[in-house]
C-alpha positions in Angstrom: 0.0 0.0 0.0 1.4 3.1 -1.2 1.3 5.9 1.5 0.0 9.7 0.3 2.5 12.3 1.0 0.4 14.9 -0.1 -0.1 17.7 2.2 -3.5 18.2 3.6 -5.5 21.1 1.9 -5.1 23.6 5.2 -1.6 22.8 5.1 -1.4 23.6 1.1 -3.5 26.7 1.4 -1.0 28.1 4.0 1.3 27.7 1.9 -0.2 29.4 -0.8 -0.8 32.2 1.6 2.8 32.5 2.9 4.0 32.6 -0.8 1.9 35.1 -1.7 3.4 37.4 1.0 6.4 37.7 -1.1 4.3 39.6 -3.7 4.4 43.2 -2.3 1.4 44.6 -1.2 0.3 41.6 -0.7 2.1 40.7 2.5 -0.3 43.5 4.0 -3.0 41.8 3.3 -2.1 38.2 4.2 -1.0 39.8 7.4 -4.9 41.3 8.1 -6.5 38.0 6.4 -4.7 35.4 7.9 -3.1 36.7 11.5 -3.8 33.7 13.4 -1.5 31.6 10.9 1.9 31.9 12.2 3.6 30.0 9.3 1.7 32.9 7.3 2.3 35.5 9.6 6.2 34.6 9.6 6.3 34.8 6.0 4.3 38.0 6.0 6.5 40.2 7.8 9.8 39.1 5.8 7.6 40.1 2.5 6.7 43.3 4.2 10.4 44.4 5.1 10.7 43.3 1.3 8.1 45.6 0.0 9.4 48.8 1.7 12.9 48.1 1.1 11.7 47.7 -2.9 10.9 51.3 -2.3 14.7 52.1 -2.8 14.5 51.1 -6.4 13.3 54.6 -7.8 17.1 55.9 -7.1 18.8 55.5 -9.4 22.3 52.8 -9.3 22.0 51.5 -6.1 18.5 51.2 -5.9 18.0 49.2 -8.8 20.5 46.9 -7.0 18.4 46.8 -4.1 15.6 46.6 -6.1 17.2 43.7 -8.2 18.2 41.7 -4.5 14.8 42.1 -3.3 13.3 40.2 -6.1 15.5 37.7 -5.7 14.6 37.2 -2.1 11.4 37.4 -3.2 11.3 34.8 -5.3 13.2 32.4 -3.2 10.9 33.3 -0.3 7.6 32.5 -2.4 9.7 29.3 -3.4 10.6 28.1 0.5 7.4 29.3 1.7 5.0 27.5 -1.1 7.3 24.4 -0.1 6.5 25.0 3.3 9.4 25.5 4.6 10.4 28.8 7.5 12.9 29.8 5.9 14.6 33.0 6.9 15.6 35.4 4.5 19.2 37.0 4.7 19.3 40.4 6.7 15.3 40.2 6.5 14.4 38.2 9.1 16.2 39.7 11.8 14.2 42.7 10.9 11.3 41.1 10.4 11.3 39.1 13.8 11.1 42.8 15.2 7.9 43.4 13.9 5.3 43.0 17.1 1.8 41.9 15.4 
């Protein structure tokens, strides 16, 4: 008998939710919608400190390099977090563990 690994659909769907924290605003949003979730919540905040630092892209040289690193982390972040794994994102998530919700 072949065993179904799966994951359960709450388990999939806050996932789904964590990765979609990665894509700016809508880290807000998944941290009003889904606060009770801490896998979510977790994910939330680092695509938060993401969203404002992608703020830094309208200057021109080094913001496009910060602009270019956050959507890198962004990507890997949806990646880990639709994966379900916590994964902590470089410089990010010591900020982001500041953030008191």
């Amino acid at each position: 008998m072949e065993e179904n690994k799966q994951p359960t659909p709450a388990k999939s769907d806050s996932n789904l939710m964590a990765a979609l924290s990665y894509v700016w605003v809508l880290s807000v949003v998944m941290l009003i919608v889904r606060k009770d979730d801490e896998f979510v919540k977790f994910h939330a905040k680092q695509g938060l400190i993401l969203f404002i630092a992608s703020f830094i892209g309208v200057i021109p040289v080094i913001g496009w390099v910060v602009w270019l690193v956050v959507v890198v982390f962004d990507i890997i972040g949806f990646i880990k977090a639709l994966s379900g794994e916590r994964y902590k994102v470089p410089l990010v998530g010591d900020l982001a563990e500041k953030i008191k919700l």
